[in-house]
N, C-alpha and C positions, 0 to 999 in steps of 0.2 A: 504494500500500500504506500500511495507517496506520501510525503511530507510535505506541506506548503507553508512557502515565508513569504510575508508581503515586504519589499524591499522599499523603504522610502530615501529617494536623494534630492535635492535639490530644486532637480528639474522634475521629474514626475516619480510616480509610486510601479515598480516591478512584481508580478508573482513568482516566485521561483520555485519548484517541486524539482524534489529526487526523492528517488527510489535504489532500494538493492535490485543486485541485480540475480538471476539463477547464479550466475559463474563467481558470486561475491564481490561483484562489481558495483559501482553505483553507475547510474544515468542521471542525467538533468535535464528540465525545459524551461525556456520563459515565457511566461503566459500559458493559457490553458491552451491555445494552439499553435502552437509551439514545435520543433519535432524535436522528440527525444534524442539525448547526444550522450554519449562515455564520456563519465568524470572521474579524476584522479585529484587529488590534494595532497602535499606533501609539505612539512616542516623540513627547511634547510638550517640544521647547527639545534640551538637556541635560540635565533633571533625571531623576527618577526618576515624574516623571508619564506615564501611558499613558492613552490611549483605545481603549477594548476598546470591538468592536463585534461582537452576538451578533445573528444576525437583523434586523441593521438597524437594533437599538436601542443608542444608546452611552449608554456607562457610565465615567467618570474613576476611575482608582485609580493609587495611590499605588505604586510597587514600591520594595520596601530590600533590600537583599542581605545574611542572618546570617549568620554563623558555622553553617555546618551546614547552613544554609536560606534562609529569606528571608519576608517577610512582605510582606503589601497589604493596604491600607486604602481602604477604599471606604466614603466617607461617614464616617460616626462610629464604622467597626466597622474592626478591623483583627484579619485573621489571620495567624497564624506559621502554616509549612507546608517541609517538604523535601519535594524530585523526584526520584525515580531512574529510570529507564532501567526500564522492566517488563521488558527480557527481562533487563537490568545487574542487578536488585534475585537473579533466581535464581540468576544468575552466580558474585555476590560469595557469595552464600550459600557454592553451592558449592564454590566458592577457600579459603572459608575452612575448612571442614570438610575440605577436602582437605589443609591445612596452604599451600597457598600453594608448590605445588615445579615445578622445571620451566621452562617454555616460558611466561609472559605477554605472549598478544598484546592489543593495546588499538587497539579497532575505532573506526571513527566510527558514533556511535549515527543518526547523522540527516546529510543532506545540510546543508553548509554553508561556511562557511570558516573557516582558522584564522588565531586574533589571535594568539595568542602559541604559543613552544613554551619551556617554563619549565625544559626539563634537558637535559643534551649525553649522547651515547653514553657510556660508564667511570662517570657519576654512579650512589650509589650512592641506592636509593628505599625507602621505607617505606608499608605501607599506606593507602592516603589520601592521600599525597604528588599534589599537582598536577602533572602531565605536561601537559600542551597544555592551552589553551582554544579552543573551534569557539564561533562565530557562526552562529546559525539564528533565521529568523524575528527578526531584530532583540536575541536574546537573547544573553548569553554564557553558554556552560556549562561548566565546567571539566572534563577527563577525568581520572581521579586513577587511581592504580595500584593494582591489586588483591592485590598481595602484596609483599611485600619484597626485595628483586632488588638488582640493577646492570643500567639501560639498556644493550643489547645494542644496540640499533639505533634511529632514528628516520626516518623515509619521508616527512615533508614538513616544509615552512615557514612562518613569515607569511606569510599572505597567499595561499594554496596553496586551490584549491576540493576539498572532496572528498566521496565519495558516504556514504553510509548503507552503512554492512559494509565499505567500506575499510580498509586495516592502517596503521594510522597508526605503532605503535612496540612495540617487544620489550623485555622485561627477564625477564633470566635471574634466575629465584628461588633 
């Protein structure tokens, strides 16, 4: 099943989906009609250098982590861009127009593992507050909380593998 990220830069908003593949490959598209292509990603060293491979043809870019987002430079051009979660982006909408009451659970968006878990059960959270970071595809992502609460509960730890749609942790709003 694919994964979609709504991609926002600048200039306009992109959807991006991948998927594994049989052979334990991934593939990617942009936009829903789009055609499907072979992707690779690669960490070069420690830094923040990647090699993206789109069809066989690689491409070096740069990745940084902002405030909000992050940006990559590829060649002489560099762009700023935030990711959210395509089913996350209606969610939060929702969350928020709802005022944020209740019951927040916070799923795992993608198969992966977690590096960190950043808050204990009683902490009390704010919208945006970081809760866990999952590792997927070599990436970190951070899972932030979608309304403002006290952690009720937390269902795993460093180092814990866990699926796409798993409940990772509760906070009563």
């Amino acid at each position: 099943m694919a994964q979609k990220f709504l991609i926002h830069t600048d200039t306009r908003d992109v959807v991006l989906e991948y998927e594994a593949t049989d052979d334990d490959g991934i593939r990617v598209r942009i936009n829903e009609d789009g055609p499907w292509k072979t992707a690779g990603l690669e960490q070069v060293g420690d830094t923040g250098l990647f090699l993206l491979m789109i069809d066989n043809q690689p491409t070096e870019l740069y990745l940084e982590r902002r405030r909000g987002g992050a940006s990559v430079t590829i060649g002489r051009h560099t762009f700023d861009f935030k990711v959210d979660r395509w089913r996350s982006a209606f969610e939060n909408r929702d969350t928020e127009e709802a005022g944020a009451t209740g019951t927040l659970k916070i799923t795992a968006p993608m198969t992966g593992s977690i590096v960190d878990v950043q808050r204990s059960v009683g902490d009390p959270v704010e919208t945006g507050d970081v809760l866990l970071i999952i590792e997927s595809m070599k990436m970190d992502n951070e899972l932030r909380t979608p309304g403002n609460g006290v952690v009720s509960a937390i269902h795993v730890k460093a180092g814990d593998r866990v699926t796409a749609g798993q409940l990772l942790a509760v906070v009563e709003a």
